[in-house]
Each structure stands twice: as C-alpha cells, then as structure tokens.
NUTORMAR-739340 format. One line per 5 residues: number of its first residue (from 1); their letters; for each residue x, y, z of N, C-alpha, C. Coordinates in Angstrom, 1 decimal. Each point is the difference from the previous one (the first is absolute). Layout:
NUM> a> X Y Z X Y Z X Y Z; ...
REM end
This chain:
1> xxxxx> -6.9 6.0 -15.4 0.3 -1.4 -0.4 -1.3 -0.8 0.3; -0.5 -1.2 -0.6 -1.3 -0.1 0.0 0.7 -1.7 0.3; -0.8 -0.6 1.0 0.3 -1.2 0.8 -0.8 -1.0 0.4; -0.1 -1.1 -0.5 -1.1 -1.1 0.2 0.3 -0.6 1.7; -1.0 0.1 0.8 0.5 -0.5 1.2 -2.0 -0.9 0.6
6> xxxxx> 0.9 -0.6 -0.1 -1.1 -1.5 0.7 -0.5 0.3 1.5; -1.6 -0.1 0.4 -0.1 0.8 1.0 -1.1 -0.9 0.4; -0.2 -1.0 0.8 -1.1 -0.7 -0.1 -1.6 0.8 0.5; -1.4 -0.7 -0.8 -0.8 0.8 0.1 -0.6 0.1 1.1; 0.4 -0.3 1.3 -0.7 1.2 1.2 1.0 1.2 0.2
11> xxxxx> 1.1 0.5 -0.2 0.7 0.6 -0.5 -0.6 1.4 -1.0; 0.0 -0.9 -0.9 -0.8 0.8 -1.3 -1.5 0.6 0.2; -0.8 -0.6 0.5 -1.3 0.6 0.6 0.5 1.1 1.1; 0.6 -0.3 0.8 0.2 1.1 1.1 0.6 1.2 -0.7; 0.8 -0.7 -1.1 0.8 2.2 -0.6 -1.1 0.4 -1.1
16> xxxxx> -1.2 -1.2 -0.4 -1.0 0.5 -1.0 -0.7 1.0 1.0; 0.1 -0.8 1.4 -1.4 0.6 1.1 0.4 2.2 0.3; 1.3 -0.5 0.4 0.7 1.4 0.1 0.0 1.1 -1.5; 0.7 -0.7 -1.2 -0.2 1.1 -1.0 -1.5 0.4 0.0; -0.8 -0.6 -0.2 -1.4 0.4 0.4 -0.4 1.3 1.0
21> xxxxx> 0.7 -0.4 0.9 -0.6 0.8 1.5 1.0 1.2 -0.2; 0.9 -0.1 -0.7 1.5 1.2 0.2 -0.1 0.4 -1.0; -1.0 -0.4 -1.7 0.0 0.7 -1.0 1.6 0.2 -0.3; 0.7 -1.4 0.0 1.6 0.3 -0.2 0.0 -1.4 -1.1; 0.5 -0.1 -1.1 0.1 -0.8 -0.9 0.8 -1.4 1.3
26> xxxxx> -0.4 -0.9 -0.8 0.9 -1.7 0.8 1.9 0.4 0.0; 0.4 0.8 -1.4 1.1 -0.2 0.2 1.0 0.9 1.0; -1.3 1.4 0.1 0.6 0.9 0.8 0.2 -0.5 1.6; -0.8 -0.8 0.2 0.0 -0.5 1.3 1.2 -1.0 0.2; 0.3 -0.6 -1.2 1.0 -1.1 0.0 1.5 0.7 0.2
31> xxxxx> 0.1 1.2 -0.3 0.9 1.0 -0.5 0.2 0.8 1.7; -0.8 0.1 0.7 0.1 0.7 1.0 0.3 -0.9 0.7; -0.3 -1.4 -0.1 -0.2 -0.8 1.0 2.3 -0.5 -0.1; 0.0 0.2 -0.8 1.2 -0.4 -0.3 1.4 0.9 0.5; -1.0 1.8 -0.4 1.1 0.8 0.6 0.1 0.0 1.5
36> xxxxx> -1.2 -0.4 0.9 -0.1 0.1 0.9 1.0 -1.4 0.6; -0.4 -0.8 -0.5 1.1 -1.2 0.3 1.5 0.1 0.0; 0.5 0.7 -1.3 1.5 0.1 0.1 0.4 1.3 0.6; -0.5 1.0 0.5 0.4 1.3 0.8 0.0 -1.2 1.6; -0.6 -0.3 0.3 -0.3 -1.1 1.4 1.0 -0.4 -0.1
41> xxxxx> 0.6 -0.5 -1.0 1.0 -1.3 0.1 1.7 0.5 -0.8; -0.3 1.4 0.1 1.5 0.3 -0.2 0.9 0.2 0.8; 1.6 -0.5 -0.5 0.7 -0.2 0.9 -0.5 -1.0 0.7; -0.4 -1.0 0.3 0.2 -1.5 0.6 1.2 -0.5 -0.6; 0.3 -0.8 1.1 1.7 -0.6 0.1 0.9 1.1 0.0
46> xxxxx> 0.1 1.1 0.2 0.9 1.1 0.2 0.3 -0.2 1.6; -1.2 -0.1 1.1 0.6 -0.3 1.5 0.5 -1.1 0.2; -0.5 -1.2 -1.1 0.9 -1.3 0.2 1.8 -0.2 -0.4; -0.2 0.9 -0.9 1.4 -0.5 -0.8 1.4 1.4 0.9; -0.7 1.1 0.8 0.5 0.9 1.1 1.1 -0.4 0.3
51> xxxxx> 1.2 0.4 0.4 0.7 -1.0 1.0 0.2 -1.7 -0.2; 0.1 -0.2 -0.8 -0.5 -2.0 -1.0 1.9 -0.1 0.3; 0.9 0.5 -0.3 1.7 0.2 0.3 0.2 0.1 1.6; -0.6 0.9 0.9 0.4 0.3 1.3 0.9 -1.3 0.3; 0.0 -0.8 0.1 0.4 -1.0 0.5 1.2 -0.9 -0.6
56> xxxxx> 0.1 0.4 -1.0 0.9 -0.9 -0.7 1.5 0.7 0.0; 0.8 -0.8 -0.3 1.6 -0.2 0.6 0.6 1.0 -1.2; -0.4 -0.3 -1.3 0.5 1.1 -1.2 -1.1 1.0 -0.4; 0.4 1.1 -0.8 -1.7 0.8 -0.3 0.1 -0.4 -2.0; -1.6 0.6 -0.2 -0.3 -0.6 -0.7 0.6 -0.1 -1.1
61> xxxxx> 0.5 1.2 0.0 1.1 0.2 -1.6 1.5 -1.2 -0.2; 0.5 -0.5 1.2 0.5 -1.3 0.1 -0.2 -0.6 -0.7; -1.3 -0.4 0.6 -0.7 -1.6 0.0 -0.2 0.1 -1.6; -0.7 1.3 -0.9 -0.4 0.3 -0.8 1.4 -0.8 -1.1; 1.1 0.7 0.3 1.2 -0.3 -0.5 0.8 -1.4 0.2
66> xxxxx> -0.1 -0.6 1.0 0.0 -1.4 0.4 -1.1 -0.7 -1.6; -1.0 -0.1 0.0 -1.0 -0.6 -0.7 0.6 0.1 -1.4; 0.4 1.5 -0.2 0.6 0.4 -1.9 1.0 -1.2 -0.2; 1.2 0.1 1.2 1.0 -0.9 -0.2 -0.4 -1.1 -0.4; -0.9 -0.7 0.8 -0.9 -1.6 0.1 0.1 -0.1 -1.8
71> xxx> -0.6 1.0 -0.6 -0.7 0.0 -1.3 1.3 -0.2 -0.8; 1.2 0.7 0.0 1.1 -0.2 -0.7 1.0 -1.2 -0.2; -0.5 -0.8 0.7 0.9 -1.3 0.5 -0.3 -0.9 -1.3
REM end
C-alpha cells in the first residue's frame, strides 16, 4: 500500500544520508523502520488491562449485561 507521510526535512536528509550509506532505497528504510516499531510495541496495554475486574463486586459479563438492559429501557 503506498502512503504519503509528512516527515520534516532534517528527518528526510538523515534517511537520504542512510539510504546512501546502506545502499537501501528511502522507502525500505521507512518500511523497517516501521516493522521494527510495531514488533517493539506489540501487545501494549495487555499488562494494563490484566486483572482491570480483580476488584470489582460483579464480573464482567454482569456489568456487560447490566449495560444491554440500560440500552432496552
């Protein structure tokens, strides 16, 4: 999929400076730079949301069912 993304130009000189030196096209670097970003950041908010019930007085399928009712009124 091909993607217009706004990069200001000291940005742009630094991945011109790299494709240069890595003999790797601007986009391939944009492309790694990306997988490398979301492998890093997968699964975030999975330890937040952990245990998010522990504490509460009904479990979630209740509350879940509480809310449907709300909606039928």
């Amino acid at each position: 999929m091909r993607t217009i993304v706004d990069l200001p130009e000291p940005q742009i000189a630094r991945l011109r400076e790299m494709s240069d030196r890595q003999g790797l096209s601007r986009a391939e670097l944009v492309r790694r730079a990306v997988a490398e970003y979301l492998a890093r950041h997968q699964g975030e908010g999975c330890e937040e949301a952990f245990g998010l019930w522990k504490k509460r007085s009904t479990d979630a399928l209740n509350y879940q069912d509480q809310l449907r009712e709300e909606w039928q009124r």
